[in-house]
C-alpha positions, 0 to 999 in steps of 0.5 A: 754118969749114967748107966749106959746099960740101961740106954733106950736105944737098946729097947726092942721097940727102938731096933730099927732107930738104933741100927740106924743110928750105927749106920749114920755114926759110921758115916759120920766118923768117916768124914770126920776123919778127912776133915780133921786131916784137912783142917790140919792143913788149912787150920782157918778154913770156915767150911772145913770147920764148919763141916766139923761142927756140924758133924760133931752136933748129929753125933752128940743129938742122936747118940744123947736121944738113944741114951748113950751118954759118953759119947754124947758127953765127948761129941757135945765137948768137942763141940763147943771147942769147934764152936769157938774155932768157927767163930774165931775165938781160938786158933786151931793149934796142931794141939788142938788138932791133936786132941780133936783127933784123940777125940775121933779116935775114943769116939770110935772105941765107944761106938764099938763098945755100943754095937757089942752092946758092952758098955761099961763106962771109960776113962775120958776125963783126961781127954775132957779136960785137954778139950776144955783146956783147948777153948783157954787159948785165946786167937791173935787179935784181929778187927772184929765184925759186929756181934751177931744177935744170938739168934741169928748164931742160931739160925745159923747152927740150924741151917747148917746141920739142915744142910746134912746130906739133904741133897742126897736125901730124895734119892737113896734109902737106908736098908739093913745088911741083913735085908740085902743078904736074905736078898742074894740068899734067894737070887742064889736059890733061883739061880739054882733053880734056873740051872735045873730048868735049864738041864730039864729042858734041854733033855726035854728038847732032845726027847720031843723036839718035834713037839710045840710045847717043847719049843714053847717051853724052851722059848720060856726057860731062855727068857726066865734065863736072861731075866734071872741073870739080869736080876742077879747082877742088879741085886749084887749091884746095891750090895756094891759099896766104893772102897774109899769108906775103908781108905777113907781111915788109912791117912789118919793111921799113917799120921798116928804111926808118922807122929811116934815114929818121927818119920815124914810119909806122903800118903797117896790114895788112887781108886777110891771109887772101885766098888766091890761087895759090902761083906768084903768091904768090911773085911778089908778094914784090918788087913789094910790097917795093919798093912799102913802100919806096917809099910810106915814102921817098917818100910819108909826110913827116917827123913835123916837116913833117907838123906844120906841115901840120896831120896826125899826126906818124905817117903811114900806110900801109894795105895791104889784100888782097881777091878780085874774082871771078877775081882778086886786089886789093892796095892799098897807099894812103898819107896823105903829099905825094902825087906832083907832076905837073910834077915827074915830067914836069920829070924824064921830060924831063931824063933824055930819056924823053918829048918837050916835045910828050909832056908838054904832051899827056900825061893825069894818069895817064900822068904818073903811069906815068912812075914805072915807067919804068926807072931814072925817080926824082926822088930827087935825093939817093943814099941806102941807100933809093933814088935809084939809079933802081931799084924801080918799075920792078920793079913794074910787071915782075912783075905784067906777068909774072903777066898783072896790071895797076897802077894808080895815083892820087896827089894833092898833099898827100892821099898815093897809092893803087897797086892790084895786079889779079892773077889768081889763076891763070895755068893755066885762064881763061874765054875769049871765041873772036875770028874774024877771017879764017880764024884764031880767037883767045882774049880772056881774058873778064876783059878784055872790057869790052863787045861792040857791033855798028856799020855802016861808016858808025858808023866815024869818023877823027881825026888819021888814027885810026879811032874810034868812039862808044860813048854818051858816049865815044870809043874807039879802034878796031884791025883785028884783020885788020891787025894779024895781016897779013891783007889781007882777011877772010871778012866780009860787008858790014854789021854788024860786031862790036866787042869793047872790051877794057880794061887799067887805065884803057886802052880800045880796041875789036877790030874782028873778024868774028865771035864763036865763043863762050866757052871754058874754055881752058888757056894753054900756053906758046909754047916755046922756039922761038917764046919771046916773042911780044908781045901773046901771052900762049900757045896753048890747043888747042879742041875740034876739035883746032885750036891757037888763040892767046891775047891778053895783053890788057895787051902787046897794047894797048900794041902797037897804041899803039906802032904805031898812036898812042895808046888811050883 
């Protein structure tokens, strides 16, 4: 076999050919996985089939012309079975339905292997030879049509890979990711720009509001407003993908945990075609997988315990995408055994993760947050689909790293609710400007839940902890003028302002010095240099030039509870 190191695809002269390349194989492997979930169901139906074959056909040309010959060498193999199937020669067995699946699987691992450019060769032969072994079985017999000359079969092969996406071919193009990132780099940049005009002219009015020009210049600064946000929202909407590419792989997952595990699940999808931003979508694909994994496994029981407890031999699980004003809701909801407090508190215990003194105070819901905790499962048993201690974990991870939350609810018997809240992007955000001393911070406005002013007197203690009532609750309560190390602020006696922000089921209240208005900031990153700065989601530059930080309010809530005790 050829050494796909030295594969053309790879040359500089052919860089845009191969990105492309990638951009199609994804597409393909997409659908590939909902046909051959519905040919599973419908084994005879032609247009299925069809679509199958003619998938498999683009994929084995264009990878076999770049010179990636393993995966050309699976695809051209998968097609010639499908190309039996199609033409009745066998039957589409559930093994064989199998072995395209296992096929699609391995084909997505090679397509992996080449993005990373890491492409040794590997073991396919057995999958080779069960596909090869798949166009032995012979079809029940049945009146057959008059052959078809060779070259009508290949007129027809040809008329229908022509058929690949032609009517969506006149309106809509390709265009790099990194091409729409430089894009949303410099929309960043003008609404930055937009801003310092706009406090420009805004002091110019107030110094020489009798002059023309000054209302001559704020007509002009309105107007490249109005245009600036406009072009701003076009710009995030070709970053906008629907959702269904990421749940498009899900059914296939749960049929591969259904198939080890020997549980029946019926698998609904709702919200396909929410959109949210290409940046995140691709950020999604790991915590959704572990997730369905997960929710199978774990959640739905088996069809004969099912029985006994008076539910549906098929368990379900429902998956449901919605747009909550500026961001994303997932939900993934099950009917199994739900999740057992003290079995989850029993485990934290033994593995060292919580104290006895923990777990006898521990709420419901931190209970339950135990579950991303690394390497936390109560799997006692090893097996292909969990108990490594790997998964949640991973969850929780990445929609950390998209400035999201999870949220979870489970009760024993009912099944388990886990909800995604994402942004639907990480570049521009509405924020509300914080004072304290002489520094101002961003609070994204999402996070802020309500703004109260209270007196000295309305600021209590418990167990060592400041707190305050806000009607018929308790919040904790953190100096921002603390907690940045400053010893005193510019704040005269009296009122003071207190912004309850809330992560999750999380609350807390910054005690600050005054409040400077709500901005449209962009959130630039720290650098290399500073990397990583707990609580910091990056820095926003405001209309006067100034550099300010913004607070990721998710890390900065669990800082003050590590340093401070626990938040409401």
């Amino acid at each position: 076999m050829d050494n796909e190191q030295t594969a053309p695809g790879f040359d500089e002269e052919m860089r845009e050919i191969f990105e492309s390349y990638l951009v199609e194989a994804r597409e393909i492997l997409e659908h590939l996985s909902q046909d051959l979930l519905a040919l599973e169901k419908s084994p005879s139906d032609t247009n299925v089939l069809n679509n199958i074959f003619r998938e498999m056909h683009t994929l084995k040309g264009t990878s076999s012309f770049l010179g990636f010959s393993q995966i050309a060498e699976l695809a051209h193999t998968s097609e010639d079975l499908l190309n039996k199937l199609r033409k009745g020669e066998c039957t589409a067995t559930s093994e064989i339905v199998d072995v395209l699946i296992e096929a699609h699987k391995t084909a997505g691992i090679l397509l992996q292997r080449i993005e990373s450019r890491d492409l040794e060769p590997i073991e396919m032969n057995k999958l080779l030879e069960k596909l090869r072994k798949g166009m032995e079985q012979s079809a029940p017999v049945k009146e057959q049509s008059p052959e078809m000359p060779k070259t009508e079969q290949a007129a027809q092969v040809s008329e229908i890979i022509e058929a690949q996406s032609q009517h969506t071919a006149d309106t809509t193009i390709r265009v790099d990711v990194s091409r729409l990132d430089d894009l949303m780099n410099l929309i960043g940049e003008l609404v930055l720009a937009r801003n310092r005009l706009s406090q420009a002219t805004q002091s110019l009015i107030e110094k020489y509001e009798r002059l023309d020009m000054s209302r001559h210049i704020a007509d002009v600064s309105s107007q490249i407003d109005f245009v600036t946000t406009e072009l701003q929202m076009a710009v995030m909407k070709t970053r906008m993908v629907p959702i269904e590419k990421v749940f498009s792989g899900l059914p296939l997952v749960a049929r591969e945990v259904m198939r080890t595990t020997g549980k029946e699940v019926d698998l609904q999808i709702y919200g396909k075609e929410t959109e949210l931003d290409k940046s995140i979508i691709e950020e999604l694909k790991d915590p959704l997988i572990h997730m369905i994994r997960n929710a199978v496994d774990h959640g739905i029981e088996l069809p004969e315990e099912r029985k006994k407890l008076g539910k549906s031999e098929k368990g379900i699980i429902v998956v449901n995408a919605e747009r909550d004003g500026n961001y994303i809701l997932i939900t993934m909801e099950d009917d199994g055994t739900g999740m057992d407090i003290d079995k989850i508190k029993k485990k934290a215990l033994e593995k060292g993760l919580i104290s006895e003194i923990e777990a006898a105070e521990m709420s419901k819901n931190d209970a339950l947050n135990l579950i991303f905790l690394p390497g936390f499962s109560t799997k006692k048993d090893i097996t292909s689909v969990s108990g490594r201690g790997v998964g949640m974990d991973v969850v929780k991870t990445n929609i950390a790293k998209l400035k999201g939350i999870v949220e979870i609810d489970s009760n024993i018997g009912t099944g388990t609710i886990i909800t995604l809240k994402v942004p639907l992007t990480l570049a521009i955000i509405q924020g509300l400007l914080l004072k304290v001393a002489d520094e101002i911070f961003a609070v994204p406005l999402s996070a802020v839940l309500e703004i109260v002013r209270i007196s000295q007197e309305e600021i209590f203690s418990i167990q060592g902890r400041e707190v305050i009532r806000v009607r018929d609750s308790v919040l904790p309560l953190a100096r921002m003028v603390e907690i940045i190390g400053k010893k005193k602020s510019d704040r005269k006696p009296g009122l003071s302002y207190v912004v309850i922000v809330g992560w999750a089921e999380k609350r807390i209240g910054l005690l600050v010095d005054s409040l400077q208005g709500q901005k449209e900031v962009v959130i630039k990153t720290l650098g290399e240099y500073l990397g990583d700065v707990p609580g910091i989601a990056g820095s926003t530059i405001l209309g006067d030039g100034s550099v300010i930080l913004v607070i990721d309010v998710g890390r900065f809530i669990e800082l003050i509870a590590r340093h401070f005790g626990k938040v409401a």
